[in-house]
C-alpha positions in Angstrom: 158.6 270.3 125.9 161.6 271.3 123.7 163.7 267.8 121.8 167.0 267.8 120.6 168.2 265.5 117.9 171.3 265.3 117.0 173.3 263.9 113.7 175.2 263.2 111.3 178.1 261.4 113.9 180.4 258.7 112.1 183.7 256.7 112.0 186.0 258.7 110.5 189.9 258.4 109.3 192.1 261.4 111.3 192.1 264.3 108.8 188.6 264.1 107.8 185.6 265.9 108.2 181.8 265.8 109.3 179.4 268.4 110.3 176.8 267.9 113.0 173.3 268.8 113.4 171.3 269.7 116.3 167.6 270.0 115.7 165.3 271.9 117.7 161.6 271.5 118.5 158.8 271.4 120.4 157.7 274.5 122.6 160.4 276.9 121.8 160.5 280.5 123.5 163.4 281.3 122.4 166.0 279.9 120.0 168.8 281.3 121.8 172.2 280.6 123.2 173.3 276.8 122.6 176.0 274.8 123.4 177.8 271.8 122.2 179.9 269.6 124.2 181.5 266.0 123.9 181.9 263.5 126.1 185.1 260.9 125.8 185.1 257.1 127.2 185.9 257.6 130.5 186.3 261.4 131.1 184.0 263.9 132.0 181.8 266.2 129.4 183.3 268.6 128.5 181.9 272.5 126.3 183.1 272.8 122.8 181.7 275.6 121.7 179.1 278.0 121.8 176.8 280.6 119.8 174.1 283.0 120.3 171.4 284.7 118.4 173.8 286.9 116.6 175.8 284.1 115.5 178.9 285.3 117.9 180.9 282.1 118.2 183.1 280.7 121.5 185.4 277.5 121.2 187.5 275.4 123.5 191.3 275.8 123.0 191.3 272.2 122.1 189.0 272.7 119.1 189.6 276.1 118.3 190.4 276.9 114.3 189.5 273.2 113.3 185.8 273.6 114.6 183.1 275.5 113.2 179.6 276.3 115.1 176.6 278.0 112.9 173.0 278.2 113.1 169.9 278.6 110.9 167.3 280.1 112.9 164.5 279.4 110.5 165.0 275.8 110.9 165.9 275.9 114.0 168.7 273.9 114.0 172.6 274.6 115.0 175.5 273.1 113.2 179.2 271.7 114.2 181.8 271.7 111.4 184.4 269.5 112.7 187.7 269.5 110.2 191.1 267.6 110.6 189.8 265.2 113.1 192.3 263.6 115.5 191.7 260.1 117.4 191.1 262.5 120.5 187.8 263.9 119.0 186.5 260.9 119.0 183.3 261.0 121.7 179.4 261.7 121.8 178.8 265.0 121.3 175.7 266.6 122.5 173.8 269.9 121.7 172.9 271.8 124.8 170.2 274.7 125.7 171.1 275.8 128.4 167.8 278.1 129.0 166.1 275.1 130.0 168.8 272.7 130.3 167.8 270.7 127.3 170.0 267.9 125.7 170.0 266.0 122.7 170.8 261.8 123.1 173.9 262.7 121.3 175.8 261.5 118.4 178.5 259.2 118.4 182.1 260.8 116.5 184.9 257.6 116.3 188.1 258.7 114.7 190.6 256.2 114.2 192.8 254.2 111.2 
C-alpha cells in the first residue's frame, strides 16, 4: 500500500508564495514519475506539472515560469513551489503516482484579498 500526504496548502494574498509537499510511503517499488494536479470549485482536475527520476520537469502553460516542481528522493517526497499566485490558483491540489494510480487527499490553496 503506498500513502500520499500532502501539505503545506493555505490562504494566501495574489503575489505570494507557498511550496507544497507530497510525501510518500508505504510499499514503494519505485519512486518514480509523479504528478501534481489541481482541482478548481466546479471544473474538472486538471495536470500541473510533472517530474521523473532525473528531476526533468513538465508544466502546464497556465503555471509555467511561476511554478516550480522538485524532489528529494531520500525522503521520498516531491515538492511544488508556487510563486506570484493569482485568485485562479486557488484549488486542491493533489500529488499523483501514476504507476499505481496513487493520490494524496489533497491540500487546499485559496488565493484571494
Amino acid at each position: 500500500q503506498v500513502q500520499l500526504v500532502e501539505s503545506g496548502g493555505g490562504w494566501v494574498q495574489p503575489g505570494e508564495s507557498l511550496r507544497l509537499s507530497c510525501a510518500v510511503s508505504g510499499i514503494i517499488r519505485n519512486f518514480n514519475y509523479m504528478n501534481w494536479y489541481r482541482q478548481a470549485p466546479g471544473k474538472e482536475r486538471e495536470w500541473v506539472a510533472s517530474i521523473d527520476t532525473l528531476s526533468r520537469t513538465n508544466y502546464a502553460e497556465s503555471v509555467k515560469g511561476r511554478f516550480t516542481i522538485s524532489r528529494d528522493n531520500a525522503k521520498t517526497t516531491v515538492y511544488l513551489r508556487v510563486n506570484s499566485l493569482k485568485p485562479e490558483d486557488t484549488a486542491v491540489y493533489y500529488c499523483n503516482d501514476p504507476s499505481g494510480n496513487y493520490w494524496g487527499q489533497g491540500t487546499q490553496v485559496t488565493v484571494s484579498s
